[in-house]
N, C-alpha and C positions, 0 to 999 in steps of 0.2 A: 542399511545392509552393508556389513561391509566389504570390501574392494579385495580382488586377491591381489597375492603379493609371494615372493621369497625372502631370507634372509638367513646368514647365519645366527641359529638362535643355540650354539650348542652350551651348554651346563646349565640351562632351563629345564624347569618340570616343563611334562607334554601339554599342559595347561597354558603354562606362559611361554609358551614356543607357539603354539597356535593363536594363542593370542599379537606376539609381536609382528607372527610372519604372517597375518591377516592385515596387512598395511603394503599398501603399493610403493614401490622406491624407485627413484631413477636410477640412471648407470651409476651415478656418482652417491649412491645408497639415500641421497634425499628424499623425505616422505613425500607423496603424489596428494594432491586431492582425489577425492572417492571417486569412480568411472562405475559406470553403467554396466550389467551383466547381465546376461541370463537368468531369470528366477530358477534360485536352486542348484546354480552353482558354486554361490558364494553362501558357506553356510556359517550361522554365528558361531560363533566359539562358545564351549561350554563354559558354565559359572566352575570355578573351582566346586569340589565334593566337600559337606560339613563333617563328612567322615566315612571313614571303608569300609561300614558293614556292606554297603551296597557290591558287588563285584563289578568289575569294571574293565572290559574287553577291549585294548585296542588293536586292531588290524591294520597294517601299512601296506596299502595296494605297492606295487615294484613293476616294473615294467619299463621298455622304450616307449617312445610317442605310436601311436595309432594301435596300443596293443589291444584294449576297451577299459582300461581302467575308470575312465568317465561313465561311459557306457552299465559297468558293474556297477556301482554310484545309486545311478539311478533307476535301474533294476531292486537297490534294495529300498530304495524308496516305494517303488511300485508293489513291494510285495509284504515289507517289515512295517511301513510306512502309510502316510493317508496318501500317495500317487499324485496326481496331476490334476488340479483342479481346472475346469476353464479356464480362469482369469488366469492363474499357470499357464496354461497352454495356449492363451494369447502372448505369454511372453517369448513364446517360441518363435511365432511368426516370422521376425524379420529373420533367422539364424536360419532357419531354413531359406529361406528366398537367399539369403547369403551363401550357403552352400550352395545353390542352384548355382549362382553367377558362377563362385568360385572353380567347381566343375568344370561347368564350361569353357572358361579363361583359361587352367590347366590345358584342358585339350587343345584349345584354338592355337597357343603356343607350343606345341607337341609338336602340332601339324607340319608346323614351321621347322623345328628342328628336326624333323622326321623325315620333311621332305614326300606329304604327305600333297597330295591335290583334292581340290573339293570334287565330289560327284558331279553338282550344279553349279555353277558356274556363280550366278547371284548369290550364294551363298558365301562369297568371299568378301562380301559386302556388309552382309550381315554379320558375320564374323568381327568386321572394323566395331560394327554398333556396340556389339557384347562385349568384345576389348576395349573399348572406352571406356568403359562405367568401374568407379572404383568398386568392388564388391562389399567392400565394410560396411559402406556407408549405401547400402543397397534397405529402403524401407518398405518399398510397395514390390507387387510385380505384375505392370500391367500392360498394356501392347505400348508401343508397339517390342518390347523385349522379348514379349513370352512367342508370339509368332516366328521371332529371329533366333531362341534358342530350341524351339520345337521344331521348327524347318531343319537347324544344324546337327540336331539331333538325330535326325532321321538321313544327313547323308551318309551319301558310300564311305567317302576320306574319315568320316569322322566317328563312322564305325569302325574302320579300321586301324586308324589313331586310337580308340579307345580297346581292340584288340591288344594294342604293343601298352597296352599301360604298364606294364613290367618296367617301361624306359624311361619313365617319369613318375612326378608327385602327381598321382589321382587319387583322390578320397574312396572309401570302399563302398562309399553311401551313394557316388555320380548316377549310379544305373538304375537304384530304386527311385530317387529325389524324378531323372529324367525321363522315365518310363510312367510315372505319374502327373505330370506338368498337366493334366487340363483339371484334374482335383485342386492340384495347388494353387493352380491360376485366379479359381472360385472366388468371387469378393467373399465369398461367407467362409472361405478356409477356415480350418480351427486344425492346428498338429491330434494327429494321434497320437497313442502312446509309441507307437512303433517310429512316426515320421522324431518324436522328441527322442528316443533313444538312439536315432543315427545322425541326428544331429552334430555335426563337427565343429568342437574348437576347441585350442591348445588350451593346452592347462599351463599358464605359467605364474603359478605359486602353489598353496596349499591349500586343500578343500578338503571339510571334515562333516561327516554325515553321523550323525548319531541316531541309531534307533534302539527302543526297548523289545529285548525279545525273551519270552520266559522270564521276565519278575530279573535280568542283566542287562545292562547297560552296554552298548555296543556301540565301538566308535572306531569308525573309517575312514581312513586315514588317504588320501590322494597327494601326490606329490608330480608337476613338472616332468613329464619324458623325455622332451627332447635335450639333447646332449648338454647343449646353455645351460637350461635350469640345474642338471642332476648336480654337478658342486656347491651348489645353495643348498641343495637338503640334505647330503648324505650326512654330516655331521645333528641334526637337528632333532634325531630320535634314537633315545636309547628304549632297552629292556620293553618293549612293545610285545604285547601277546604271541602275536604270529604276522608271518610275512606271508602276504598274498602277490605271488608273481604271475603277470600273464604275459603268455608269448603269442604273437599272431603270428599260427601255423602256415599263413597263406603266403607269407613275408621272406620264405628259402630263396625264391627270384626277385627278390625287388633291393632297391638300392636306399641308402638312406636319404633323410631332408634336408641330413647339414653336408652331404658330402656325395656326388655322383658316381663316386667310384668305389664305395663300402657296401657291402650288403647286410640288410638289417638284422638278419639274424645271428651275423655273426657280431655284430653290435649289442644286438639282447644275451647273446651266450656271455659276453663278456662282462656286463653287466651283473646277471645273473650269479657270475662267478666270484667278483664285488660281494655282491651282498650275503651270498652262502660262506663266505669267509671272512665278513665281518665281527670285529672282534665283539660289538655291542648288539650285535645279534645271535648268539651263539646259542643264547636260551632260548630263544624266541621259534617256533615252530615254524616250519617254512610248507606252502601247498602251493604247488604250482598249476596254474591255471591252462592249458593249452589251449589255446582260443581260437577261434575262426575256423573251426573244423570243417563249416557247408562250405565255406571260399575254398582251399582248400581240396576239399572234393572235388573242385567243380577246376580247378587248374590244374587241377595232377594229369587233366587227361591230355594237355598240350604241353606242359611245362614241366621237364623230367628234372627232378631232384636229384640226378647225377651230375647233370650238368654244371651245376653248383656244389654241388657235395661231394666230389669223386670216390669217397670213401664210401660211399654207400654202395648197396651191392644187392637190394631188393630189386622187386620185379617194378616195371616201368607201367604208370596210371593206374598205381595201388594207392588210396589213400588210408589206406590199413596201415599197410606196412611204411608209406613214409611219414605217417604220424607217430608209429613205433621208434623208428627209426631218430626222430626228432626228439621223443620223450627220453631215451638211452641218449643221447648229446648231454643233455640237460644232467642226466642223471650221473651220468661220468663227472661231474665237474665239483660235486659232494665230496670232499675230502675226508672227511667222518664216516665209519661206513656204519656209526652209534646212532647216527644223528637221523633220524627217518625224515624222509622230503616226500611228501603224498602228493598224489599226482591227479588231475580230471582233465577229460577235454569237455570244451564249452564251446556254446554259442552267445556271446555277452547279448546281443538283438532279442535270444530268443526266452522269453519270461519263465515258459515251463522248464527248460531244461536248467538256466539258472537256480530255481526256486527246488530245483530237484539235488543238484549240486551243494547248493549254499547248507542244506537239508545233513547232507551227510558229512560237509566239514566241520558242522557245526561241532559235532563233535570233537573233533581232533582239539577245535580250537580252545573249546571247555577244560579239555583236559590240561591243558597246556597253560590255561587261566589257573585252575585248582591248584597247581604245584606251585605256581607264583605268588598264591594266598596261602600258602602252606596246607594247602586241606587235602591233597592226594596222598 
């Protein structure tokens, strides 16, 4: 299988662009030996085509990091796809146990910078155990860890450390992964499909998923979010079907991963704004994903999008209107006013509403394949 990877691959076909930049490089662009992944995050690269009767649909996910672009991924595997076989879903195991630590390390570091005190006292103790352990290289999860991150989990400090998670890096995943720790603990665990689609880790290279759907070819395209990556790929794809952008809606209060003092969405607007006026995009159909609508919901009732947005001038723990509010950001930044940018909000987690989503873009994207093959 092979290794993700980046690289400048520009005035390649998308063929041998996915094939060069499926190779791991060091800082200094030297090729890597192959590393260990995730089943199904590293997908082979297609054989070149014997010829173009077949049509052939490529989508380029866009997005900052944590938007679900992965997430999307494997949703269409779940749904276009044969899904997650056991031996699959053993490959998940340690990923998961690694988000547990991870979580929890985030927080326990919070506390600190937060100035945050344990409820129990012994608990500060246990806290050293869980900060000791590298989380990478986390394989099992068995006591005495799981009793030290279940105990920390249950205190006051570290419920309210994960209240301010606005002020740090926490995963969206901490609450469900730690609200379930005695399933996961299980010697007989096996991932769900739900525990494998909040599964977290960076994407840094390119990952492409191909599935047949309706007698076309469909190929998905994932690229690196965080800020490092994005100059390795913007050059790397031309004339691509459509651009699929997602923004996590729940992301108006949070700060970025490469920088404490930027806020994410005003990083994604930026970005956003990149690629809707990219010159090698201009054909290319663009549907913006608006993502994480239930988070989301569920912030709006403490965390006012004035207070970040001053501009806005809705009413306050409306997730109506400050998800409206967010999609006109977006839409403002369309310099064409020929150019139609279609819009959905999403839950990337959630199978049905994706599969209901995916259902009606398909469209747009068809259309947008047919003029490219001259057939509209």
């Amino acid at each position: 299988m092979p290794s993700l990877t980046t690289m400048n691959c520009a005035g390649r076909s998308l063929v041998d662009q996915l094939s060069c930049c499926f190779q791991r490089r060091d800082m200094d662009g030297n090729p890597r030996q192959p590393s260990l992944v995730p089943p199904l995050l590293a997908i082979p690269a297609l054989k070149p085509k014997k010829s173009r009767i077949r049509m052939d649909v490529v989508m380029l996910l866009q997005g900052t990091g944590e938007s679900g672009k992965s997430t999307f991924i494997k949703q269409m595997r779940i749904i276009h796809g044969a899904g997650y076989s056991d031996e699959d879903k053993r490959g998940f195991i340690k990923l998961v146990y690694q988000n547990i630590f991870m979580a929890m390390q985030s927080m326990i570091r919070a506390m600190d910078m937060l100035h945050i005190s344990y409820g129990d006292s012994p608990n500060i103790e246990k806290a050293e155990l869980v900060r000791s352990v590298d989380y990478e290289t986390v394989t099992t999860f068995e006591s005495p860890y799981v009793e030290a991150i279940r105990d920390l989990w249950r205190d006051a400090g570290i419920q309210e450390c994960y209240d301010r998670r606005r002020e740090y890096q926490l995963t969206d995943s901490a609450k469900y992964y730690l609200d379930d720790l005695e399933r996961i603990a299980l010697p007989s665990f096996l991932p769900t499909e739900q525990d494998i689609l909040r599964a977290r880790i960076a994407t840094t290279g390119i990952i492409e998923y191909p599935f047949d759907l309706d007698s076309i070819l469909f190929r998905m395209v994932d690229v690196g979010g965080q800020r490092s990556e994005r100059r390795k790929w913007i050059h790397c794809f031309e004339n691509v079907t459509s651009i699929i952008f997602l923004v996590a809606l729940s992301e108006y209060d949070q700060i970025l991963f490469e920088s404490d003092n930027e806020n994410r969405m005003e990083e994604s607007k930026a970005l956003f704004r990149t690629i809707i006026t990219y010159p090698w995009f201009q054909h290319s159909s663009v549907i913006l994903f608006l993502n994480k609508k239930d988070l989301l919901e569920e912030k709006i009732i403490y965390s006012h999008i004035v207070d970040y947005f001053p501009e806005y001038d809705g009413p306050k723990q409306d997730h109506i209107a400050a998800r409206e509010y967010i999609l006109k950001m977006y839409m403002a930044m369309n310099p064409d006013p020929d150019r139609s940018c279609y819009s959905h909000f999403t839950v990337a987690t959630d199978t049905e509403n994706i599969k209901l989503v995916f259902c009606a873009v398909k469209d747009t994207i068809m259309q947008t394949a047919l003029k490219e093959y001259n057939l509209a």
